[in-house]
C-alpha positions, 0 to 999 in steps of 0.5 A: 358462160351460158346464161339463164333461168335453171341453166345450173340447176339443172339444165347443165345435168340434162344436157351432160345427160342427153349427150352421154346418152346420144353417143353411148346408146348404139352401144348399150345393146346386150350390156346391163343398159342405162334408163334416163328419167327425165322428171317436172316439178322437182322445186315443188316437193319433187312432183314428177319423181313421186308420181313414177314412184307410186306409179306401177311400171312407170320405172324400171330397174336400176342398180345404181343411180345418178343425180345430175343435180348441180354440184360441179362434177363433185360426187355427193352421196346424200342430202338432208331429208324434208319435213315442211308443215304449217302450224295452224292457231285459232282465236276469237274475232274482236274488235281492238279496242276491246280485246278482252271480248276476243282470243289472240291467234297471233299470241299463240303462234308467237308462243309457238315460235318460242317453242320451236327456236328452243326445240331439241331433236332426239337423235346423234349428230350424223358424221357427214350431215351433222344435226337437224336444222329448223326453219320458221320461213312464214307467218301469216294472220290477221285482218286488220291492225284494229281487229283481234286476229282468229288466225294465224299460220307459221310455215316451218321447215326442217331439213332431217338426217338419218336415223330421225324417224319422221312419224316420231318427230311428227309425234313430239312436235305436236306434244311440244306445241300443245293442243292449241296449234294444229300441224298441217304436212306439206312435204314428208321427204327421207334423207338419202344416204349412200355409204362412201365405201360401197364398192359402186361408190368408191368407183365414182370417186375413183372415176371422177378423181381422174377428170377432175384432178383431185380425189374428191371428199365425202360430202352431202348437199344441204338442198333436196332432190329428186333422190329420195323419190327415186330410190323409193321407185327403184327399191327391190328386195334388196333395198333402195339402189346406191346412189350419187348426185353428180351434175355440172352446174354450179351449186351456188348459182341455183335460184340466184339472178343471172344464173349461169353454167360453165360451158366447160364444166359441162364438157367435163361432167360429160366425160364424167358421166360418159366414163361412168356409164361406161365402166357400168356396162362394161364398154 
């Protein structure tokens, strides 16, 4: 075991990465090539990906893409979307003891919180992902227990599927909460979906198998990456490139105390990786 901060998420991907890259590199010349990117800020709302994606020529092209993302060596084609935002109530400022001169905030966004834990979404379950999820994560408002608060913000979380178009579910949300809570966007992010029986894909699958001992199923990550970002920077005529989060960390073990990888499941995701490429650039 190699402990420490990240070492599943993802610095375990980097290195597989880094390593495949130093061995195979002499030999890329002349063969349709490999681009390593190398991004910061993904727990931050994916920071560095988005910059290179609306970065003119800060990437080039890329037919396929390959996420080192923790997932022990099993290929994923896809995760949930992101849509984070803040809803924001205001009142009137009051003494306690007389609350009738002022206006609750916290009384509405308590309204709002039933609203929302009783909220629908208006699309299909997906086959792999399933349905939408929604998350009330903070509330914040408030001065004083003896003052009437004028403030209050709820933050939410929903992770999406495809086919839920995010502008229309902006729309019905704020029709839903009324005119009294203002939404506030903080991270507007696609779900990222692969068809499985791409051609690309199903080589994956055929080329992980083989390392790993058993035909991995189809699956998706509940967590977001840098995925969605990069599809968008890499998308052509032709539309977003296929793509699969492969890494060797252990999926479970992100963000917990006393993170650790495997020292073994890196050499495998090594050869994964390296067997990837390969079959890619035709070596």
């Amino acid at each position: 075991r190699l402990y420490g901060r990240g070492s599943s998420d993802m610095k375990a991907g980097v290195a597989a990465i880094v390593a495949v890259v130093l061995e195979l590199a002499p030999r890329l010349h002349a063969t349709a090539g490999l681009e390593i990117v190398l991004t910061a800020g993904e727990e931050q709302g994916c920071m560095g990906s988005a910059f290179l994606a609306r970065t003119p020529d800060a990437l080039g092209r890329a037919g396929a893409i390959v996420i080192a993302e923790p997932t022990a060596n099993r290929p994923y084609v896809g995760h949930k979307g992101i849509f984070k935002f803040h809803a924001v109530t205001r009142g009137v400022a009051a003494h306690a003891s007389r609350p009738e001169l002022g206006e609750n905030a916290i009384h509405k966004a308590a309204d709002a919180v039933g609203r929302l834990r009783r909220y629908g979404f208006c699309c299909r379950p997906h086959p792999v992902m399933g349905l939408p999820t929604l998350n009330i994560g903070t509330i914040e408002g408030g001065q004083n227990i003896n003052s009437v608060p004028d403030r209050c913000t709820l933050g939410v979380d929903i992770r999406t599927v495809p086919g839920l178009d995010h502008e229309a579910l902006r729309a019905d949300l704020a029709r839903t909460l009324g005119p009294e809570v203002e939404l506030r966007l903080v991270n507007d992010m696609p779900p990222v979906w692969t068809e499985p029986d791409l051609a690309w894909v199903q080589r994956v699958f055929a080329l992980s198998a083989r390392v790993l001992g058993e035909h991995p199923p189809v699956q998706t990550l509940t967590a977001y990456t840098d995925a969605g970002s990069l599809r968008r920077g890499y998308a052509g005529a032709a539309g977003a490139p296929p793509t699969v989060v492969l890494g060797p960390g252990e999926p479970e073990l992100a963000h917990v105390v006393d993170e650790y990888c495997l020292r073994w499941r890196v050499e495998q995701g090594v050869e994964i990786l390296r067997d990837i490429v390969c079959d890619w650039c035709g070596l």
